[in-house]
C-alpha positions in Angstrom: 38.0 62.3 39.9 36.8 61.0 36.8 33.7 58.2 36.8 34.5 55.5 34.8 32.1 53.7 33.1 32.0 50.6 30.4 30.0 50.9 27.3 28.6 47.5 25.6 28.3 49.9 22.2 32.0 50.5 22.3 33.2 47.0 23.6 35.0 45.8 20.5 35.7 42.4 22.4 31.7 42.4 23.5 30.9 43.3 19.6 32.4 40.9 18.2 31.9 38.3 20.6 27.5 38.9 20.2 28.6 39.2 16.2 29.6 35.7 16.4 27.1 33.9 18.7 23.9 35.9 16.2 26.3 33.7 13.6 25.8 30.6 15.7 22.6 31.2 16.4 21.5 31.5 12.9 22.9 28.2 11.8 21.6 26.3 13.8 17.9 27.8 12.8 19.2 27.2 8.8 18.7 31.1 8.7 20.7 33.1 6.3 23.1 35.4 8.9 23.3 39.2 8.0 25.7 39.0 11.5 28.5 37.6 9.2 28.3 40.2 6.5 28.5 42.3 9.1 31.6 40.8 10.8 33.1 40.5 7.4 32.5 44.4 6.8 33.9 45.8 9.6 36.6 43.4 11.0 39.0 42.9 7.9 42.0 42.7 7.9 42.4 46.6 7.4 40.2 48.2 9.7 41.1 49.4 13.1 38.2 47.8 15.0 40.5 43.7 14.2 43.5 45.5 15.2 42.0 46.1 18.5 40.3 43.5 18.8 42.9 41.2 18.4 44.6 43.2 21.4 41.2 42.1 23.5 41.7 38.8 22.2 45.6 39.0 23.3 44.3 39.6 27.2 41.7 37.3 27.4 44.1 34.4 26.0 47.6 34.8 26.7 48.6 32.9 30.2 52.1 33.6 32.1 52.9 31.9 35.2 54.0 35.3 37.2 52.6 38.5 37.8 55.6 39.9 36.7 55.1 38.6 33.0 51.4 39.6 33.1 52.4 42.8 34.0 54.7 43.5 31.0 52.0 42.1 28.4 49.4 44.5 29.5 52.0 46.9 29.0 52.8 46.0 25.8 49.3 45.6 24.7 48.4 49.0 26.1 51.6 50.7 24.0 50.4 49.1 20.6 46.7 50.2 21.4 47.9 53.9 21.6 49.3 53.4 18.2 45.7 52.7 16.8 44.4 55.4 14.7 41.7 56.8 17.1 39.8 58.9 14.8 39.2 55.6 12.2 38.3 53.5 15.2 35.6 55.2 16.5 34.0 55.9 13.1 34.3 52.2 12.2 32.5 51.7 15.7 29.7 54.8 15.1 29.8 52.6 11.8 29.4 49.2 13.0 26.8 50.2 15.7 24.5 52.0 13.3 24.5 48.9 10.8 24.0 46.6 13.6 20.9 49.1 15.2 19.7 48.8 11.2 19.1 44.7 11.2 18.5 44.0 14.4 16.3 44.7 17.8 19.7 46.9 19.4 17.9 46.2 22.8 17.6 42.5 22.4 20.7 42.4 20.7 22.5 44.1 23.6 20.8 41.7 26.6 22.8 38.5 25.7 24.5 37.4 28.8 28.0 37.2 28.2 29.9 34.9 30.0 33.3 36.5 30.5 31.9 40.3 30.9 33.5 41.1 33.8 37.4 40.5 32.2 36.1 42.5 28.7 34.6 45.3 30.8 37.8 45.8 32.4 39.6 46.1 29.1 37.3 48.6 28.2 38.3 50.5 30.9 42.1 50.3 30.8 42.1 50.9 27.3 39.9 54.0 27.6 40.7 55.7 30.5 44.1 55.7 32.9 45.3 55.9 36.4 44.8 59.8 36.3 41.1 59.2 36.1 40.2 57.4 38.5 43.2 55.6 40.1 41.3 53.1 42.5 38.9 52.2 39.2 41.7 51.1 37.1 43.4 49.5 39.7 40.4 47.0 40.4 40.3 47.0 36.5 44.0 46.0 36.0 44.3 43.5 38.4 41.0 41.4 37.0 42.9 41.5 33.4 46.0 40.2 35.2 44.1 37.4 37.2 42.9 36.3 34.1 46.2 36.3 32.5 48.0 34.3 35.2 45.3 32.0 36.1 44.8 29.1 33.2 41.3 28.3 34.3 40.0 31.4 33.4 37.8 31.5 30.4 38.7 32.6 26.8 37.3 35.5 24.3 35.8 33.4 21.7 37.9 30.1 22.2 36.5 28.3 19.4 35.7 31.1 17.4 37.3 31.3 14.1 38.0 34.5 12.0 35.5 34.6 9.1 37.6 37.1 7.5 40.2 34.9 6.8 38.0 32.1 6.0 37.4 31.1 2.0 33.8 31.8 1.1 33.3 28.0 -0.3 34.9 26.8 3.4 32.4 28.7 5.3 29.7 27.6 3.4 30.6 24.2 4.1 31.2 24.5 7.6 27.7 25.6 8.0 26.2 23.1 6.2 28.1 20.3 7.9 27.1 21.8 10.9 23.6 22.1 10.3 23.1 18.2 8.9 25.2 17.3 11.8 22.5 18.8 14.4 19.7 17.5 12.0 21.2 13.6 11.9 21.7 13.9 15.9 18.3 15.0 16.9 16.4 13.2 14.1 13.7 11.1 16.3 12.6 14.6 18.0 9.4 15.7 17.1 9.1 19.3 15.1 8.0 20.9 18.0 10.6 19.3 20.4 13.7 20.7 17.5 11.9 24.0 17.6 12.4 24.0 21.3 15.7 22.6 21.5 17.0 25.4 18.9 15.3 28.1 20.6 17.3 27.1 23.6 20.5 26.6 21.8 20.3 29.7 19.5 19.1 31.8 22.8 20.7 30.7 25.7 22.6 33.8 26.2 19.9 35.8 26.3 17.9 35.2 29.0 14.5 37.2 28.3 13.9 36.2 24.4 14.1 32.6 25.6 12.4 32.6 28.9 9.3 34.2 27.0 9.6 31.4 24.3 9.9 28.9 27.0 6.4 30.2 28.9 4.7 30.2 25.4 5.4 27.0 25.0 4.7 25.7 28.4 1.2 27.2 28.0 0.8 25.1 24.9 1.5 22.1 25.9 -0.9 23.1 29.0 -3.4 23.2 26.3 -2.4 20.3 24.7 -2.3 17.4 27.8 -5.4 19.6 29.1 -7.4 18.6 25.6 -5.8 14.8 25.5 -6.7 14.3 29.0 -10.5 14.7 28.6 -10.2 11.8 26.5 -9.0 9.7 28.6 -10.9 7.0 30.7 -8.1 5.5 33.0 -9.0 7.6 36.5 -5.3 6.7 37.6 -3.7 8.1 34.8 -6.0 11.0 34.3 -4.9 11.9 38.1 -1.6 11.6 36.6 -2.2 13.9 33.9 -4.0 16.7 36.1 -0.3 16.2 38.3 1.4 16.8 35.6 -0.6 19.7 33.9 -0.6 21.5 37.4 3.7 21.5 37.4 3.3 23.5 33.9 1.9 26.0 36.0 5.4 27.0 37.2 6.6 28.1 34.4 4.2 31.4 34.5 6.2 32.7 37.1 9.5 31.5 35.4 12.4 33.7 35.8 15.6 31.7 34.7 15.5 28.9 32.3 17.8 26.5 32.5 18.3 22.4 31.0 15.6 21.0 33.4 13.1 23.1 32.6 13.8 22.5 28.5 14.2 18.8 29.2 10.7 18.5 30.8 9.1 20.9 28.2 10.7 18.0 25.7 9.6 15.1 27.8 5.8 16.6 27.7 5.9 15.9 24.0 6.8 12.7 24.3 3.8 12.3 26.9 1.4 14.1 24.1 2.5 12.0 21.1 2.2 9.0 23.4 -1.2 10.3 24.2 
């Protein structure tokens, strides 16, 4: 018996899912995205890697009220995929790995959480390998994609995501920019340090190491920061406040997850120093 296993490097759904959030997470930081020439590049309208793609996207989507129905789409889905011209595919993937190894850390690039990895890794599967290979494997496989499909709750690949491809180059250029002045406008009355934190967290919340290691930095800054401010202060009741208050920061050394609280205090500790 064959042992199945998923690959995140030949994941077209996974690709172009991490494609799209590097996108995201560029706006936000006002960075010029090499992610979207690299979308645009290798998911046109012509190549085999949107073709199957768009049969990932037809899984994680489509919703039938029987298992029945569910049944005959993954069918269907699996019939077209066979028609996909294999020997293009995985050069367009050798292709689109290599270009996406070239401009960024692969390693980093490859640790973002995704949220809906279980239901991608089983499309992997069935579309890779069949019942001949490891017949238990695919079953458990199978029947995640078909939960998904008959159960509305479920999340979606890229639900909001839109296909650059498609997109005019002027409208994409104003979508970021609305989005960007929109973020701006919002978050105005932060402090540059406080929207350096809050786009770290936005721009890396999928990735859980990159952001906890910003989040620790940070913490030990504004450690040092409150530690210099409180030597100036006179007030014995507040300064025992302060020394409270520098002595939580010392959690975050050991920090393993981040998650809102601990950004929200780090942005609240600002407040404190400019207060200062």
């Amino acid at each position: 018996m064959k042992k199945i296993k998923h690959s995140k490097f030949k994941n077209t759904g996974m690709l172009f899912e991490l494609l799209a959030r590097q996108i995201t997470s560029d706006i936000i930081s006002a960075n010029e995205s090499i992610a979207t020439d690299i979308l645009k590049k290798f998911f046109h309208k012509n190549s085999e890697l949107i073709k199957e793609y768009k049969l990932y996207k037809t899984l994680c989507d489509e919703r039938f009220s029987s298992d029945s129905k569910a049944n005959m789409l993954i069918d269907a889905v699996l019939k077209t995929r066979k028609k996909l011209d294999k020997n293009k595919l995985r050069e367009e993937k050798y292709e689109l790995i290599k270009s996406v190894n070239e401009n960024f850390n692969i390693d980093s690039f490859f640790q973002t959480k995704v949220g809906n990895y279980k239901l991608l890794a089983s499309i992997y599967k069935i579309f890779e390998y069949n019942e001949f290979d490891n017949p238990s494997e695919i079953t458990r496989s199978r029947i995640t994609v078909l939960e998904n499909i008959t159960n509305e709750n479920r999340s979606k690949l890229n639900e909001s995501s839109v296909d650059i491809s498609n997109e005019p180059k002027e409208v994409r250029l104003l979508s970021y920019k609305i989005l960007v002045e929109k973020f701006n406008t919002k978050y105005e009355e932060l402090s540059p340090n406080q929207k350096k934190i809050l786009r770290e967290y936005i721009g890396n919340v999928s990735n859980t190491n990159n952001l906890t290691d910003f989040i620790k930095e940070e913490a030990d800054r504004v450690k040092q920061a409150l530690t210099q401010k409180t030597k100036k202060v006179s007030d014995k009741a507040l300064k025992i406040k302060l020394n409270e208050v520098i002595s939580l920061l010392e959690n975050y050394k050991t920090l393993k997850n981040v998650d809102e609280n601990y950004v929200s205090a780090l942005l609240r500790y600002y407040d404190l120093i400019n207060d200062l």
